[in-house]
N, C-alpha and C positions, 0 to 999 in steps of 0.2 A: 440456352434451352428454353430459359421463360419467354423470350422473344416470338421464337420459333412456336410453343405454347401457343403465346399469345396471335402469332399471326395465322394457326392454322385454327384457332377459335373463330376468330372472326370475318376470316375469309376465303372459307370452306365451302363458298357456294353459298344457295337460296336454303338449301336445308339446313345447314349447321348456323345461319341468323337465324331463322327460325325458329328453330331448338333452342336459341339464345334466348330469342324473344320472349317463347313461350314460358321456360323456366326464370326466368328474370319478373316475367308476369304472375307468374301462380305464388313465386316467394316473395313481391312487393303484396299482395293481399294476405298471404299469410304473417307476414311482419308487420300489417296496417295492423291486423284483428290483435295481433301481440302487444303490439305496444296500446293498441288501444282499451288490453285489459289489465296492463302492467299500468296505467294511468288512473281508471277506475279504482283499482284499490289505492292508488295512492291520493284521490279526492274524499274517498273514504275518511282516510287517514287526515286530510284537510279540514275534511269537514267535521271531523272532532278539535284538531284544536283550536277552532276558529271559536267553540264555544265554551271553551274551559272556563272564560272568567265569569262563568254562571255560577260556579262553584264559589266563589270567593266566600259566601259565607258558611261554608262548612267548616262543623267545629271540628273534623281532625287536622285541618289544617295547616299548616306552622305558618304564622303570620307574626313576620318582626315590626318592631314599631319604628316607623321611621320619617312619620307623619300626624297631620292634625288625623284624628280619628274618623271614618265614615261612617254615619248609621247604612246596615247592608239587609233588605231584607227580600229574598225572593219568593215567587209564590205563582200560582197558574190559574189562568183562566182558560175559557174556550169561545169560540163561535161559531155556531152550525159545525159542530163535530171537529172544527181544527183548534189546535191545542196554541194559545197563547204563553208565551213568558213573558212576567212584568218582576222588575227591580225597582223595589222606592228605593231612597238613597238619601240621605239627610247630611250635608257636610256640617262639620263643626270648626273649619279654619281652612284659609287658603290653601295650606298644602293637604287636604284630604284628595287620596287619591283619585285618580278619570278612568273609568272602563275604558279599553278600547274601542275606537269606531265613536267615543265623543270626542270634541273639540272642547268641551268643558259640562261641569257638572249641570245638570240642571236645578234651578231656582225653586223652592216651592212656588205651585202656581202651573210649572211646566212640565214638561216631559218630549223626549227625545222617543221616536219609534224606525225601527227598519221602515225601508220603503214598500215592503207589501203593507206592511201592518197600518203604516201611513196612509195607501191606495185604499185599505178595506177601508178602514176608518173615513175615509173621503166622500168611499160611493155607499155608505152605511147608514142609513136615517140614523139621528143621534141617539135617540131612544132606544135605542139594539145598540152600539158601540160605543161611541163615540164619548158619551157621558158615564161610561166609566173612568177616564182617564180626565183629572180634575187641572182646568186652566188649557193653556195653548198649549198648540206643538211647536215647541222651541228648534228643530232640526230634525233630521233623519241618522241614523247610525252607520257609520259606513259600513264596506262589505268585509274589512278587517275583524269585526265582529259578530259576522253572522254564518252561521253553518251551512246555510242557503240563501239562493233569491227568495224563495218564498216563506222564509223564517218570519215568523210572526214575534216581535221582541220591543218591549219598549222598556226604558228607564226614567221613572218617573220621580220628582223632584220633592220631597215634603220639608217638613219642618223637624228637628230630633226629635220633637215632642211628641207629634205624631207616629214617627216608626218605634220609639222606644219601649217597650213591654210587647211589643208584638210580636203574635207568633214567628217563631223562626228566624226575628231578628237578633243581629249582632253587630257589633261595634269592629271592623278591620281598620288597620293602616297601610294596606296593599291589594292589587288584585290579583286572585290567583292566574298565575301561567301553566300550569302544568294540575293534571287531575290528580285529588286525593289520593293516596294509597287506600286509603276504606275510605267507603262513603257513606254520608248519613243522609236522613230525608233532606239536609238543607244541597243536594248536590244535585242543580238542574239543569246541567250538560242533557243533552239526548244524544250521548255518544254511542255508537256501535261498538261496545264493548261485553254486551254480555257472552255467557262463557259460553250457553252454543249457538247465540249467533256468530261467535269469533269463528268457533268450532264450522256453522256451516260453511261461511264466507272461506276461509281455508280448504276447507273441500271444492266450493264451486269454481274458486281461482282456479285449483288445479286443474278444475274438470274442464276448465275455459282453454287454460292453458295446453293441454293434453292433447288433443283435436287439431289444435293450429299445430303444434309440433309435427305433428304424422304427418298434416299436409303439406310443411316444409320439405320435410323429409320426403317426401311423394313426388313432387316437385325438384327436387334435385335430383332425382332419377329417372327423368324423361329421357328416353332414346338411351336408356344404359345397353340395348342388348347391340345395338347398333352401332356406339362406341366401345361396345365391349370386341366386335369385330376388327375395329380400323385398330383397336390397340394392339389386338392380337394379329393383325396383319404386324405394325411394328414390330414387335418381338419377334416374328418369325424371319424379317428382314436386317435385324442383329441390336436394336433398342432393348439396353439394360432395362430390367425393371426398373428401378428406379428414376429411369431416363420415361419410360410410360407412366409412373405413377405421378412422374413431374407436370406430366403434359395434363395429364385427368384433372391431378387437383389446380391446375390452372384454368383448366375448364370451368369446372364446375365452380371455384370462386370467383371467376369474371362473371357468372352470370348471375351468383347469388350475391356477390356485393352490390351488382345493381339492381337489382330486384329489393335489396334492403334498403337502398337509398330514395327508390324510388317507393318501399313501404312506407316512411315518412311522412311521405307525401298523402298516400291513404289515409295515415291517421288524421294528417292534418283538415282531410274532406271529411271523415266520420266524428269527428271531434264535437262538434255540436249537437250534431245525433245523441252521440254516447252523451254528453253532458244532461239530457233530458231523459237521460234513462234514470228512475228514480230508486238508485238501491237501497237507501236509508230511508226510504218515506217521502224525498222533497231532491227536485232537480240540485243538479252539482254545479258550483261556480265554473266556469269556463276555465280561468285562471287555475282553478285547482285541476284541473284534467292535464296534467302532463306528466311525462317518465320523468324518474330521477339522471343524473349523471349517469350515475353506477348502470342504470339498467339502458340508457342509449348507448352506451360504451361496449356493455353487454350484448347487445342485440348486433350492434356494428360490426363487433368482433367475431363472437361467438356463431351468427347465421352462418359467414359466409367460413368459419374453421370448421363447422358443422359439415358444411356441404361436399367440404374438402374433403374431411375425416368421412365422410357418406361416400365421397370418389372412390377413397383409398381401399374402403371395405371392399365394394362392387365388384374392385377387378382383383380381388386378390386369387380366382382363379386364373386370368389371366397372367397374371405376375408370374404364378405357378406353374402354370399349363398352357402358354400357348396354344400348342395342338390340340389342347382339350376342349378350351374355349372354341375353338375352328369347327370341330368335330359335335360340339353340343353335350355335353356327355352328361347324362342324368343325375341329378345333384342328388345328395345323399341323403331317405327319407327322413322325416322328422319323426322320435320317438316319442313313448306314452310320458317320459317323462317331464313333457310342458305342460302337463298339467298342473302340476305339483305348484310352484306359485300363485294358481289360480286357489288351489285349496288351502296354501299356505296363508294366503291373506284372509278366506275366509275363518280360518282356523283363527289367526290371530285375532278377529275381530268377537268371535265367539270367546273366546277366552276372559276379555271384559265384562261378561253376559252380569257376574256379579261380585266385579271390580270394578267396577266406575272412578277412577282418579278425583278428587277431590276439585282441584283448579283445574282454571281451565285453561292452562297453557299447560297439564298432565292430559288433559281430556283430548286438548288437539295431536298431541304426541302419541296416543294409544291410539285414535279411531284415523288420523290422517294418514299414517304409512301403511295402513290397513286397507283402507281404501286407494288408496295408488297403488298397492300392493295386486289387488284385485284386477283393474285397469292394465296392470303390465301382465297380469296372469291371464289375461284377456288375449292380448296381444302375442303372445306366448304360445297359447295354446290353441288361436284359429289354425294354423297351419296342423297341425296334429289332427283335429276334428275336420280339416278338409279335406285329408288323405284320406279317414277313415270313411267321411259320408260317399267320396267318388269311389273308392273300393268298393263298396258294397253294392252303389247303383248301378255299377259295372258289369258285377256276378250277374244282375236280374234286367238288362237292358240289350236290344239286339239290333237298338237304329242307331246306323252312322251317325248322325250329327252326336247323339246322346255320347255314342261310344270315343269317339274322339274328343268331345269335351272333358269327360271322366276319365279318361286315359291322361290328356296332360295333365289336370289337376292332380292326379294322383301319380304323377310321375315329377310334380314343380306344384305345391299344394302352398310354397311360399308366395311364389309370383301370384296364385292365384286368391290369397285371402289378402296380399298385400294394397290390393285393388279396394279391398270393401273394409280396409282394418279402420278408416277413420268412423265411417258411417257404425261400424257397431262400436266403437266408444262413443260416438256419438248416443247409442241408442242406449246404453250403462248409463252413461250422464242425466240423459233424459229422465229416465224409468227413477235411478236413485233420486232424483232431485223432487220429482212429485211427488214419488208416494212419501218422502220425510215430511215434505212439506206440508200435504196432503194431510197428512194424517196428525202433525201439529195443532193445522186449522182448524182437520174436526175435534179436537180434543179442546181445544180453546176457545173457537167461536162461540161458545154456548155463553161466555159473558155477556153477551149482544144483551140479553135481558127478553122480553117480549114487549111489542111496542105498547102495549096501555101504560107497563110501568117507566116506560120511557117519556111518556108525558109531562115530568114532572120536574122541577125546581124548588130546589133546597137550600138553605142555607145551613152551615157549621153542623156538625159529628156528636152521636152519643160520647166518643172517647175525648172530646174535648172541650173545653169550659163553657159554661152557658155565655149565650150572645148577649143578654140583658137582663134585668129587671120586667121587663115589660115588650110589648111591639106597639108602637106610636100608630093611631086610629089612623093617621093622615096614611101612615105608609098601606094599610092595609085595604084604605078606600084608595090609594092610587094601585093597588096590585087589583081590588075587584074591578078596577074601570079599563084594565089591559085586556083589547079583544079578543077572548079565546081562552081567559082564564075560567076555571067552571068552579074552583072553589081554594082556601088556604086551610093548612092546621095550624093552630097555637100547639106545638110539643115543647112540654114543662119538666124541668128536671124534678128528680125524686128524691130530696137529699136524705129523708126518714123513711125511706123502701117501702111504700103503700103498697102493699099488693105482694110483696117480693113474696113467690113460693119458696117455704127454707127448705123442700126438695131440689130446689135448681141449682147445681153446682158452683151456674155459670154468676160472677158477684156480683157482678152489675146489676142495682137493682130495674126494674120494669121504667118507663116514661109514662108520663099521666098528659092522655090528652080529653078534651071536652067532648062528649057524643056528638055536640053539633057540629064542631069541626072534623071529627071524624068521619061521619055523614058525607061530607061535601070531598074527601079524598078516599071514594071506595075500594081503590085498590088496595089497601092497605089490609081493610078490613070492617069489621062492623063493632060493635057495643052488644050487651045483652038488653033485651028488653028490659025498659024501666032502668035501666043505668045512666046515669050524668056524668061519669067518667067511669076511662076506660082504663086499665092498665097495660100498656102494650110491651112488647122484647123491644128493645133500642132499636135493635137491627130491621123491625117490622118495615122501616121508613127507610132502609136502605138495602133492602134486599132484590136480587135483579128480576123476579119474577115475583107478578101479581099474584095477590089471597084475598080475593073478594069472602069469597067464602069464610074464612075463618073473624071468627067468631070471640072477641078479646075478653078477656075478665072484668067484672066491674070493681072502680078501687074505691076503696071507703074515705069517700072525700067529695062535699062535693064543688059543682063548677064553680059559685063564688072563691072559696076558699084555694081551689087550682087558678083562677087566675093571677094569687097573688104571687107563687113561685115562681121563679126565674123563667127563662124562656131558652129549650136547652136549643131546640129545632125550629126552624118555619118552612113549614111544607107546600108548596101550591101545585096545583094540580091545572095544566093546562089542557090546547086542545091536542097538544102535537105539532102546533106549526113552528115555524124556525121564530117567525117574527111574533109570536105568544113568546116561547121561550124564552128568545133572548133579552123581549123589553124586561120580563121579571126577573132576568138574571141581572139585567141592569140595575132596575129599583134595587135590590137585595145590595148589591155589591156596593151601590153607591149609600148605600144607608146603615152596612156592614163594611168597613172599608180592611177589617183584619180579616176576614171571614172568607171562604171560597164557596162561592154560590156555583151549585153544580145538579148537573142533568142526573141521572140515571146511568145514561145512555155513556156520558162520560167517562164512568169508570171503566168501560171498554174500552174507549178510545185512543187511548194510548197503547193498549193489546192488540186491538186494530190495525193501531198504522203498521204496531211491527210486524204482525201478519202480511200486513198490503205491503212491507217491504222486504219479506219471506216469498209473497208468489211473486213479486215483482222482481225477483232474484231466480225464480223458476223459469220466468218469461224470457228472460236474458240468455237465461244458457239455452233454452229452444230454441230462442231465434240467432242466435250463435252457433252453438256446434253442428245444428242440423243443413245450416247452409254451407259450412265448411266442408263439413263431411261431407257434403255433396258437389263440393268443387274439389275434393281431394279424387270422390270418386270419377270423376268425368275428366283426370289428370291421368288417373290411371287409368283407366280402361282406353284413352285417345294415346297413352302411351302404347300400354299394350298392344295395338293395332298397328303403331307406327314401327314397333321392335319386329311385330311377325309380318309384315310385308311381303318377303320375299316368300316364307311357306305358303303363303295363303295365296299369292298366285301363281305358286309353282303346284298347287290345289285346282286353280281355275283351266291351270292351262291343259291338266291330266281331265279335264270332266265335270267336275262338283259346282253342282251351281251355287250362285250367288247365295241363292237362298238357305241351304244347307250352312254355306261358311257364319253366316246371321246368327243362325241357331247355337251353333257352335259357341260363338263370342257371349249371345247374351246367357248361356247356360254357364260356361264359364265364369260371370260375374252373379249371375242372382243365385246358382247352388249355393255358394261360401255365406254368402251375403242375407239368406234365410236362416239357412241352417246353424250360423254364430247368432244370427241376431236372437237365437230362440233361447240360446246359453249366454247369452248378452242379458238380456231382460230378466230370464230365474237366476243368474247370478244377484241383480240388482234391485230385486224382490230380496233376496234373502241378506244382501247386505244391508239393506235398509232395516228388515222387523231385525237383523241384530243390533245394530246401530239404535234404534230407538227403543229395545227391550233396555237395555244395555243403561243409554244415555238419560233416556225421560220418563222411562215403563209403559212407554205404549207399544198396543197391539197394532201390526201394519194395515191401514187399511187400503180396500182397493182403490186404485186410480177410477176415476169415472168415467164417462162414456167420452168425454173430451180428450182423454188421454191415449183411449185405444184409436178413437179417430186419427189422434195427430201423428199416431205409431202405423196405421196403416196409411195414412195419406206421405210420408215419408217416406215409407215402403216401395209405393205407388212411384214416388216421385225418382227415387234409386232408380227402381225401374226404366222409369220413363229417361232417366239423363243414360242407362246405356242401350234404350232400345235409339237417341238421338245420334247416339255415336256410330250406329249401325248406317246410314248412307254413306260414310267413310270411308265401307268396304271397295264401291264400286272404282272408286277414283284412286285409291290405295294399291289397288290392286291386279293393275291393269300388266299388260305383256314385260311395259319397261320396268316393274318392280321385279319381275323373274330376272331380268339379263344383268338391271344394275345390285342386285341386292347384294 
């Protein structure tokens, strides 16, 4: 019988290859876009552990001895707003341990850097880069240790002597493979691990995931109503059910196993594409973009039992009812009760509103089957609200084309939202994805600072030990001679609290800096007249928005006597340019070599990128689902045309013009297809302000003009692929579809 299967699959004529063809081709695109997001998350997952041994000097660590000891001390820098990782490394005996990606440790003198960080460093005047990092470059680090190509990362070689008391240094005899269980500030992975970025990436898979399924699914039911005939011709000529259910699912898995094998192939042309999609901030190793075992096994298996398991469904009228199937006989309405999923998800997501799970692998388990929950309550209940909107435009409509559209939808309100069900998860995915994100960024963007206080270069923290005794005349006459600098402050620690108001709760006492130098960095603030020092709030000098204006205390001390105290800060104040900046981040760093000489603008910067790979995770699933969706839709509806053949020109041949049967098809697909998409979109408004009341306590805000744009040019474009479908009528539909159909 599977013979028999097999030889009337494929050689049934010009139509049944065809049918081959087609659905063989819609499930190898739909299994490229699969595997090519079942791969993404697993570079993800790469690209964390590619940098775990950044961690090695975290103190929770358990680190056995079983070696000469390594001094370990990591710390960060920046360059024009990207974020550097540097490792001194001090061995003290032959067997002290080698990070991954060296061939041996480096010598003091040297230093080892990834190959971007190598190329900046290259094409970098030294005086901005290069002369941070002290001696030659002894090698590059290979890609076994870098989370990216464009990872910026060097391990630089000193003496014990030099890393020993430094901040954040520690003594290991291993490097870590695997991430802390808790982490402390020494833990400088940049892993995608936080609990709602885990939490969104979980949603967005799914939402990636979700889309391309329906259009499997969509795709394995090309020409069902057509094979739903020749089955039921069988049956009625003495073929057991089971003898037609044999043949179906031999159909339908011939042509999805080759459409899966040939999705492979897909992936393998979008592979480089996807690898430059940046969802953690910085392009994916090529090597890391690939499926597991488990899930090529899966996808191998699973499409083409999928498609089988989608046959068996299809004809189970047939199975049933031969004659019924023959006869067409009106399937039986869909009740009010699909809605109930759709409320059931939003209910349960409401219910968190102020339960928020603690972890976030409780976090992802309360909001993620809430939000799938919602997407299948989607799915569920178009066919419900397509019955109801054609009933009703029915009552109040008196033109043919109108009334015969409305009539079959609400007579088959399944076939007919089946056509549009990917394009409105599509448009769920959409909606939920910007406005979380959306509304993330405007909650958090505002770290940016404003650019005058971005002007500037610091070196070392109120919260941390004075940098010196003093600041050497030399350094301060090579920071005035940097073009673009307009002025520095000497900031002095307060050990005896000059100034400290005993109203201020806050302990810390004030910082004392000189009028003059305060003068030359106005953003900060001013002096009272006739003051020689000022007493300022520590945080004055790191605070992300400028206070020209305010106006500091004067402290009872004066400028001789303040320059003898230690030296807690050094503040310069440039013009804004990259190449100001980064030479006085240089001098500082190279003259502070414990010290992190830092912008402003910096302590965003890491807020940033994860933002830029928060929208950059929004951009994905736009240009993902939306195009799916729209090759699911242009599946269906070229289906649909190819099932109704025979009516439609047994329609031509009684009278109805061309133009009418048009009308017809495309009211068919854009009623359902509006009218979800309107319960698509307030669904995904309101799962979102629950999800972010819920999750972060923000209020939803609205999408902006870019987002209603890309929801009406979407629209437009729905449109436009079933007004393309519509010349199909004439050649579809001609004398020989009535005799052969």
């Amino acid at each position: 019988m599977i013979a028999f299967a097999l030889r009337l699959a494929v050689s049934g004529g010009r139509q049944a290859v065809g049918r081959l063809v087609m659905i063989a081709g819609a499930v190898a695109v739909g299994v490229g876009l699969l595997v090519s997001t079942f791969s993404a998350m697993n570079a993800v997952e790469g690209a964390n552990q590619r940098q775990v041994w950044l961690d090695t000097g975290a103190a929770d660590r358990a680190d056995p001895a079983t070696g000469d000891p390594l001094w370990w001390r990591p710390h960060g820098d920046y360059y024009a707003g990207r974020e550097i990782t540097a490792v001194d490394v001090a061995a003290t005996g032959p067997s002290s341990p080698v990070p991954p990606g060296l061939t041996r440790l480096p010598a003091p003198g040297e230093y080892f850097a990834s190959p971007a960080l190598a190329e900046l460093i290259r094409s970098t005047p030294a005086d901005r880069l290069g002369d941070r990092f002290p001696g030659r470059l002894a090698g590059t680090i290979a890609d076994a240790a870098l989370p990216s190509p464009d990872a910026l990362i060097a391990v630089v070689g000193r003496t014990p002597a030099e890393v020993e008391g430094a901040p954040l240094a520690r003594s290991v005899t291993s490097i870590a493979t695997a991430r802390p269980a808790r982490c402390d500030e020494a833990c400088f992975s940049r892993t995608v691990r936080g609990d709602a970025m885990t939490l969104i990436l979980s949603v967005v898979a799914a939402a990636l995931i979700f889309p391309v399924l329906v259009f499997i699914g969509t795709a394995t039911r090309l020409s069902a109503a057509t094979r739903e005939q020749r089955y039921a011709a069988m049956r009625l000529v003495g073929a057991t059910p089971r003898q037609v259910s044999l043949v179906s699912a031999v159909e339908s898995t011939l042509a999805a196993a080759a459409g899966t094998v040939v999705g492979f192939a897909v992936f393998a042309a979008l592979r480089p594409l996807v690898s430059g999609v940046a969802l953690t901030g910085q392009r994916f190793f090529l090597s890391d973009l690939a499926p597991s075992a488990g899930q090529v096994l899966g996808v191998l298996v699973g499409v083409p039992v999928a498609a089988a398991v989608a046959a068996r469904l299809a004809l189970r009228r047939v199975t049933v009812s031969p004659l019924g199937v023959a006869r067409r006989v009106t399937p039986k309405p869909p009740g009010a009760w699909r809605l109930v999923p759709l409320l059931a998800g939003l209910a349960e997501l409401a219910y968190f509103l102020d339960r928020r799970p603690a972890t976030g692998n409780g976090q992802a388990a309360a909001y993620l089957p809430g939000f799938l929950t919602v997407m299948l309550g989607l799915v569920v209940a178009g066919p419900w609200l397509t019955m109801v909107t054609a009933r009703a435009v029915a009552r109040r409509t008196g033109r043919p084309a109108t009334l015969i559209a409305v009539r079959r939808l609400a007579d088959d309100p399944k076939a007919g939202f089946r056509a549009v069900s990917g394009l409105v998860l599509a448009l769920f995915v959409t909606t939920a994805t910007v406005s979380i994100i959306g509304t993330v960024n405007h909650n958090r963007a505002a770290l940016d600072g404003d650019p005058l206080t971005r002007t500037v270069v610091e070196v070392s923290d109120p919260r941390e030990r004075p940098i010196g005794a003093g600041v050497e005349p030399a350094l301060l006459g090579g920071l005035a001679a940097v073009p673009g600098v307009r002025g520095a402050a000497v900031v002095h620690a307060n050990p005896d609290g000059i100034g400290k108001n005993a109203a201020d709760p806050w302990p810390d006492p004030p910082v004392l800096v000189a009028c003059a130098d305060l003068a030359r960095t106005p953003m900060v603030g001013h002096c009272a007249a006739g003051a020689e020092v000022a007493a300022v709030d520590p945080f004055g000098f790191f605070s992300l928005r400028s206070d020209p204006g305010r106006e500091w205390p004067a402290a009872g001390i004066t400028a001789d006597a303040v320059a003898r105290l230690p030296v807690q800060t050094l503040y310069v104040a440039t013009d804004g340019s990259t190449a100001a900046m980064e030479r006085v981040r240089t001098l500082l760093t190279t003259a502070y070599p414990h010290q992190a000489a830092r912008t402003v603008g910096d302590f965003g910067t890491a807020m940033q990128q994860e933002l830029a790979g928060w929208r950059q995770l929004a951009d994905v699933v736009l240009l993902t689902t939306l195009p799916v969706a729209g090759c699911s839709l242009a599946v269906s509806v070229v289906a649909g045309l190819s099932d109704r053949m025979r009516p439609f020109a047994i329609l031509r041949l009684t009278g109805a013009p061309l133009r009418l049967l048009r009308v017809v098809v495309a009211l068919e697909s854009a009623m359902p297809l509006l009218v979800v998409a309107v319960v698509a979109i307030g669904t995904a408004f309101a799962a979102s302000e629950l999800f972010l009341s819920s999750q972060m306590h923000y209020d939803l805000m609205s999408p902006g003009a870019g987002y209603w744009a890309l929801v009406g040019a979407g629209l437009a474009a729905a449109l436009g692929i079933i007004a393309s479908t519509l010349p199909l009528l004439r050649r579809i539909t001609g004398p020989e579809a009535a005799r052969n159909g």
